[in-house]
C-alpha positions in Angstrom: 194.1 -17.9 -46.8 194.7 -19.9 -49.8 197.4 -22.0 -50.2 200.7 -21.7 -52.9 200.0 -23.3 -56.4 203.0 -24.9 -58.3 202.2 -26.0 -61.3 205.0 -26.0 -64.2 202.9 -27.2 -66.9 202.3 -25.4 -70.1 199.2 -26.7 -71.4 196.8 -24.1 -70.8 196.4 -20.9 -69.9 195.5 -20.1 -66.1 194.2 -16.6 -64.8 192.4 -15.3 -61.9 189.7 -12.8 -61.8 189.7 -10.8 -57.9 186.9 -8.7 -57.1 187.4 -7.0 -53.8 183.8 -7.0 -52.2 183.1 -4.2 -49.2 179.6 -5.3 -47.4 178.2 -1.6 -45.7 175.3 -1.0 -43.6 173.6 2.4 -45.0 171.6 4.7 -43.4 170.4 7.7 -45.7 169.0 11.4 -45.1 167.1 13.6 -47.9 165.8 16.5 -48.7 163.1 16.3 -51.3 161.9 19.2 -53.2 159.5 19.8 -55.9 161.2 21.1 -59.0 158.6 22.0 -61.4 155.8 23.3 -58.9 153.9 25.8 -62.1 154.3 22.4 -64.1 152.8 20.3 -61.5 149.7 18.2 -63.1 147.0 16.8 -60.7 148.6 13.1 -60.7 152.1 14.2 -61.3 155.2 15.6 -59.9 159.3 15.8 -60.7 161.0 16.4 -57.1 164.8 16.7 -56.7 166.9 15.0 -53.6 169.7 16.1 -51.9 171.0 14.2 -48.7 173.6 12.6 -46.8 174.7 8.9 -45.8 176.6 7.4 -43.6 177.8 3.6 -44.4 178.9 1.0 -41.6 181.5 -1.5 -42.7 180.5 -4.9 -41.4 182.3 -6.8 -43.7 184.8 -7.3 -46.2 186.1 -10.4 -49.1 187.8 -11.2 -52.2 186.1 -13.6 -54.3 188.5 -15.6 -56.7 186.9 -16.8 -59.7 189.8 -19.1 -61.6 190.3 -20.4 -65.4 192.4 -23.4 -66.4 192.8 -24.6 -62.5 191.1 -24.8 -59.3 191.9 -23.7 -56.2 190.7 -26.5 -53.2 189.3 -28.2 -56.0 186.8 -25.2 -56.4 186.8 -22.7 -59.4 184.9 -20.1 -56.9 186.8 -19.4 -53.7 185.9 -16.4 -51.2 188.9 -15.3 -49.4 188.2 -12.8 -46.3 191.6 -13.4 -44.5 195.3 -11.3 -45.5 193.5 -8.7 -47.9 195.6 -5.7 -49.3 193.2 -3.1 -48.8 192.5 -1.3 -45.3 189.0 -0.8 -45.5 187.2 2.7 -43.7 184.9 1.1 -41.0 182.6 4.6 -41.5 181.9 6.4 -44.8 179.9 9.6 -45.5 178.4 9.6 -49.2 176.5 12.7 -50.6 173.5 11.6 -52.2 171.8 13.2 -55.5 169.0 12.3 -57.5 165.4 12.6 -58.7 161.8 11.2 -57.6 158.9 11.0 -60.1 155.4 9.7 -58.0 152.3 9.4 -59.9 149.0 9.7 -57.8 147.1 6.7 -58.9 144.1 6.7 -56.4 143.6 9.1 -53.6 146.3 9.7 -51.1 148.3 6.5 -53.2 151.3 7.2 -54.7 153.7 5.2 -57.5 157.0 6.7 -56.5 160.3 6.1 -59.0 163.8 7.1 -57.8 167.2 7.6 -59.4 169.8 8.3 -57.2 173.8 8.5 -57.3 175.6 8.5 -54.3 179.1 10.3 -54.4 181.5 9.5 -51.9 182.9 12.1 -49.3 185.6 10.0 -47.6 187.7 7.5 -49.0 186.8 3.8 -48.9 190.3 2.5 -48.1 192.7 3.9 -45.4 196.1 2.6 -47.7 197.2 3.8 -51.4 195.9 2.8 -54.2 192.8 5.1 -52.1 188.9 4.0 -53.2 186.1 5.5 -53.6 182.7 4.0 -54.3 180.3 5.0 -56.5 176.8 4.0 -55.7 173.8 4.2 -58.6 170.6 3.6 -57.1 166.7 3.2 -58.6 164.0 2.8 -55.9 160.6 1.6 -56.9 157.5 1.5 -54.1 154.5 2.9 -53.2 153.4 5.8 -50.4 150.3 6.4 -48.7 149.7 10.2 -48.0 146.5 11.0 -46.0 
């Protein structure tokens, strides 16, 4: 917990910037599909995915980033005790997006991913309620023999 601040002066101007930071473990389900099967070229393919996660909470902060004063002589504090928000310890998100692979040698795959994860539940258990948004891009490789 951070400690009170007087400070009468009028000097300069002093503001805080909060960002409320929820640290999940996520464990994701698809379904991939090919969508253009009659446009499918011998190295390329367009798949669509559809799935499910669920997200663990394992932990949660605020980080304080201050202007015109410091707080324990820091201008970067991370506070993880007497925050407002009652966090969801399990979330379900539905997940959406696409997968492009490119077959660059045989049975190896370049595989690009954009994915956007919509949230089922909310993230907090008190009003204001929040959900979470999650944009995702995978890059890799797969090896199909």
């Amino acid at each position: 917990s951070l400690s009170e601040i007087r400070d009468f002066s009028q000097a300069s101007s002093k503001s805080a910037d909060l960002k409320y930071r929820f640290h999940y473990i996520q464990l994701k389900g698809y379904y991939v599909r090919n969508l253009f099967r009659r446009y499918k070229s011998n190295r390329l393919e367009l798949m669509g995915l559809a799935g499910i996660s669920y997200n663990y909470l394992v932990k949660q902060d605020i980080k304080v980033t201050t202007s015109g004063f410091a707080l324990q002589g820091q201008f970067k504090n991370i506070v993880s005790d007497s925050i407002y928000y009652q966090p969801q310890r399990h979330m379900l998100q539905l997940q959406i997006g696409t997968e492009t692979s490119y077959e660059f040698e045989r049975d190896f795959f370049l595989v690009g991913a954009v994915m956007l994860g919509v949230p089922i539940t909310n993230q907090t258990q008190n009003d204001p309620s929040l959900r979470m948004l999650s944009p995702g891009l995978r890059v890799g490789f797969r090896y199909t023999p």
